[in-house]
N, C-alpha and C positions, 0 to 999 in steps of 0.2 A: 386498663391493662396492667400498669404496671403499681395501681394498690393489688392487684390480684397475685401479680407476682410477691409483692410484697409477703402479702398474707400467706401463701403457701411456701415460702422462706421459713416467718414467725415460727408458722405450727410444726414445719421438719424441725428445725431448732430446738421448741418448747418440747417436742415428745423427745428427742434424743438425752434434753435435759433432765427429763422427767427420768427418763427410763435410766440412766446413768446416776442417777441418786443427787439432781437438783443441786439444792447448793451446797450439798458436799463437793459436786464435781469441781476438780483443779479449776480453776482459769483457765492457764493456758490452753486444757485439752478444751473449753468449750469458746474460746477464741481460734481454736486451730477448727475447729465445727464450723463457727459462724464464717470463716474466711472462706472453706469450701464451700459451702452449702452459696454463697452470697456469689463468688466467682463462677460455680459454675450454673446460676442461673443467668444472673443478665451479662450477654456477650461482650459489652460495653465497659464489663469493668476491667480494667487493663492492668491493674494494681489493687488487689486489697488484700488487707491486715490490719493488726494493730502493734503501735508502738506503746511501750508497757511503762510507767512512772516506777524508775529509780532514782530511788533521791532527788537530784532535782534537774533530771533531765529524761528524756522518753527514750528508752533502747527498743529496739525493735524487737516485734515477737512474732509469731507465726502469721505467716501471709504466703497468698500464692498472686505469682510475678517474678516480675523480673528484680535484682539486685536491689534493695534499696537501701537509705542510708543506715550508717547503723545504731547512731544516735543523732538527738536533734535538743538542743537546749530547750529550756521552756520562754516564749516569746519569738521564738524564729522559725521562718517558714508558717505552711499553714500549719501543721502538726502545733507546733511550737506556743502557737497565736491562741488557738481550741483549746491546749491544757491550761497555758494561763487566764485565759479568759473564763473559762468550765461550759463554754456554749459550741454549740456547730458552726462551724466555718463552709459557706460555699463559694465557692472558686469558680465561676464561667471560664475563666483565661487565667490560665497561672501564670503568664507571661508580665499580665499586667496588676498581678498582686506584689508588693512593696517586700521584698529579702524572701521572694519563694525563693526555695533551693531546692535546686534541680537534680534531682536523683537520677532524672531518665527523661531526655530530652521527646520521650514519643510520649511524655504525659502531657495531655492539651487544660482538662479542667481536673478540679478535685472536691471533694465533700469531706470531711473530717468531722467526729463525733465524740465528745467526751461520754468515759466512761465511768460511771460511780461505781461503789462496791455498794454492801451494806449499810454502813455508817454514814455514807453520804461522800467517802471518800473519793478522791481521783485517782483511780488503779491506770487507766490507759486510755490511748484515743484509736479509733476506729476512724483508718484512713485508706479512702477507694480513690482512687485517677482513674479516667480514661483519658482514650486516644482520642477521643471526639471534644470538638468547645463547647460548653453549654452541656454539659452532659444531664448537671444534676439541678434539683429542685425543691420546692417544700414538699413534698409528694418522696423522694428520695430521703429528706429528711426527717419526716415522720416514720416511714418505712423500718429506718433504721435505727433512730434513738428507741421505738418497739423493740429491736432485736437486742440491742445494749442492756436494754431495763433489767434482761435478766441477769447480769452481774448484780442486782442493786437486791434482789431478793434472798 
Protein backbone atom coordinates (compact mmCIF):
# COMPACT_ATOMS: atom_id res chain seq x y z
CA UNK A 1 0.00 0.00 0.00
CA UNK A 2 2.18 2.45 0.93
CA UNK A 3 4.99 1.73 -2.41
CA UNK A 4 1.64 2.56 -4.13
CA UNK A 5 1.18 5.55 -2.24
CA UNK A 6 4.54 6.27 -2.92
CA UNK A 7 4.41 5.97 -6.55
CA UNK A 8 1.43 7.97 -7.10
CA UNK A 9 3.25 10.85 -5.06
CA UNK A 10 6.52 10.31 -7.63
CA UNK A 11 4.45 10.67 -10.74
CA UNK A 12 2.06 13.97 -9.46
CA UNK A 13 5.53 15.35 -8.61
CA UNK A 14 7.49 14.22 -11.80
CA UNK A 15 4.45 15.72 -14.25
CA UNK A 16 4.11 18.96 -12.29
CA UNK A 17 7.93 18.97 -12.67
CA UNK A 18 7.76 18.20 -16.03
CA UNK A 19 5.03 20.49 -16.94
CA UNK A 20 6.66 23.58 -15.09
CA UNK A 21 9.98 23.43 -17.14
CA UNK A 22 11.94 20.54 -15.13
CA UNK A 23 15.04 21.67 -13.97
CA UNK A 24 14.59 25.12 -14.66
CA UNK A 25 11.96 25.16 -12.03
CA UNK A 26 13.12 27.19 -8.77
CA UNK A 27 13.67 24.78 -5.78
CA UNK A 28 12.03 26.17 -3.69
CA UNK A 29 8.77 26.16 -5.77
CA UNK A 30 9.20 22.39 -6.27
CA UNK A 31 10.14 21.75 -2.43
CA UNK A 32 6.92 23.79 -1.67
CA UNK A 33 5.22 20.90 -4.31
CA UNK A 34 6.83 17.86 -2.79
CA UNK A 35 5.82 19.17 0.78
CA UNK A 36 2.09 19.38 -0.37
CA UNK A 37 1.76 16.84 -2.56
CA UNK A 38 3.77 14.36 0.59
CA UNK A 39 1.40 15.99 3.45
CA UNK A 40 -1.54 15.78 2.07
CA UNK A 41 -1.26 12.03 1.16
CA UNK A 42 -0.19 10.02 4.05
CA UNK A 43 -2.21 11.32 7.21
CA UNK A 44 0.74 10.39 9.49
CA UNK A 45 2.80 12.88 8.43
CA UNK A 46 2.56 15.68 11.11
CA UNK A 47 5.48 17.74 9.89
CA UNK A 48 6.98 17.86 6.51
CA UNK A 49 9.52 20.02 4.64
CA UNK A 50 12.83 20.81 4.00
CA UNK A 51 15.55 22.63 5.62
CA UNK A 52 17.70 24.28 2.82
CA UNK A 53 21.80 24.39 3.24
CA UNK A 54 23.12 27.94 3.86
CA UNK A 55 26.42 28.14 4.41
CA UNK A 56 26.99 25.98 7.04
CA UNK A 57 24.01 25.54 8.67
CA UNK A 58 20.04 24.19 7.27
CA UNK A 59 17.37 27.30 7.49
CA UNK A 60 14.30 26.15 6.93
CA UNK A 61 12.11 26.32 3.79
CA UNK A 62 8.77 25.47 2.74
CA UNK A 63 6.99 22.92 4.81
CA UNK A 64 3.43 22.28 5.99
CA UNK A 65 3.03 21.99 9.93
CA UNK A 66 3.25 23.27 12.63
CA UNK A 67 6.28 26.02 13.67
CA UNK A 68 9.51 24.56 13.32
CA UNK A 69 12.91 25.53 14.05
CA UNK A 70 14.37 27.94 12.09
CA UNK A 71 17.70 26.94 11.75
CA UNK A 72 19.65 23.78 12.85
CA UNK A 73 23.58 23.54 12.69
CA UNK A 74 25.07 20.84 10.59
CA UNK A 75 25.66 17.80 13.12
CA UNK A 76 22.64 18.44 15.47
CA UNK A 77 19.47 16.95 15.88
CA UNK A 78 18.37 14.59 13.07
CA UNK A 79 18.20 17.39 10.48
CA UNK A 80 21.69 18.31 11.40
CA UNK A 81 23.18 14.43 11.65
CA UNK A 82 21.41 13.71 7.59
CA UNK A 83 23.34 16.84 6.19
CA UNK A 84 26.57 16.08 7.77
CA UNK A 85 26.48 12.70 7.12
CA UNK A 86 24.79 13.15 3.20
CA UNK A 87 22.65 9.75 4.15
CA UNK A 88 18.85 9.14 5.67
CA UNK A 89 18.40 9.29 9.11
CA UNK A 90 15.39 7.14 10.56
CA UNK A 91 14.23 7.97 13.97
CA UNK A 92 11.61 5.29 15.54
CA UNK A 93 11.58 7.53 19.03
CA UNK A 94 13.08 10.80 18.89
CA UNK A 95 13.15 10.69 22.36
CA UNK A 96 15.63 8.36 22.41
CA UNK A 97 17.97 9.79 19.70
CA UNK A 98 21.29 11.56 21.20
CA UNK A 99 20.65 15.99 20.98
CA UNK A 100 17.23 15.48 18.96
CA UNK A 101 15.92 19.00 19.45
CA UNK A 102 12.50 19.31 19.90
CA UNK A 103 10.80 21.62 17.76
CA UNK A 104 7.17 20.18 18.79
CA UNK A 105 6.75 18.08 21.55
CA UNK A 106 3.72 16.02 19.44
CA UNK A 107 6.66 14.93 17.10
CA UNK A 108 7.05 10.91 18.27
CA UNK A 109 9.47 9.64 15.20
CA UNK A 110 11.05 11.28 12.22
CA UNK A 111 12.74 10.23 8.66
CA UNK A 112 15.16 12.81 7.22
CA UNK A 113 16.66 12.73 3.65
CA UNK A 114 19.58 14.49 2.15
CA UNK A 115 19.08 16.43 -0.75
CA UNK A 116 21.67 16.74 -3.88
CA UNK A 117 21.30 19.16 -6.67
CA UNK A 118 23.04 18.47 -9.87
CA UNK A 119 26.69 18.52 -9.23
CA UNK A 120 26.16 16.07 -6.49
CA UNK A 121 25.86 18.95 -4.08
CA UNK A 122 23.95 19.09 -0.64
CA UNK A 123 21.31 21.98 -1.34
CA UNK A 124 18.76 20.49 1.65
CA UNK A 125 17.33 17.84 3.69
CA UNK A 126 13.82 16.60 3.36
CA UNK A 127 12.40 16.25 6.94
CA UNK A 128 8.83 14.44 7.78
CA UNK A 129 7.78 13.73 11.85
CA UNK A 130 4.98 12.10 12.85
CA UNK A 131 2.67 11.86 15.76
CA UNK A 132 2.87 8.19 15.84
CA UNK A 133 6.55 5.98 17.11
CA UNK A 134 7.85 3.90 14.57
CA UNK A 135 6.27 5.68 11.85
CA UNK A 136 8.75 5.27 9.08
CA UNK A 137 10.91 2.68 7.29
CA UNK A 138 13.05 1.49 4.39
CA UNK A 139 9.92 1.41 2.32
CA UNK A 140 9.33 5.39 3.52
CA UNK A 141 12.89 5.54 2.63
CA UNK A 142 13.07 4.58 -0.88
CA UNK A 143 9.75 6.27 -1.46
CA UNK A 144 11.37 9.44 -0.75
CA UNK A 145 15.11 9.66 -1.74
CA UNK A 146 12.75 8.82 -5.42
CA UNK A 147 10.99 12.03 -4.88
CA UNK A 148 14.46 13.94 -3.84
CA UNK A 149 16.34 12.55 -6.87
CA UNK A 150 14.64 15.01 -8.80
CA UNK A 151 16.67 18.04 -7.39
CA UNK A 152 19.79 16.02 -8.73
CA UNK A 153 18.62 16.18 -12.48
Amino acid sequence: MKTADYEECFQAVAAIWRDEGGGSLDDIALMATISSILAHRFSHFYWTGFYRVCGDRLVVGPYIGTVGCLQIEFGQGVCGTAAEKRETVIVPDVNQFPGHIACDPNSKSEIVVPVFGPDGELIAVLDVDSDRLDAFDEEDQRGLERIVALFSN
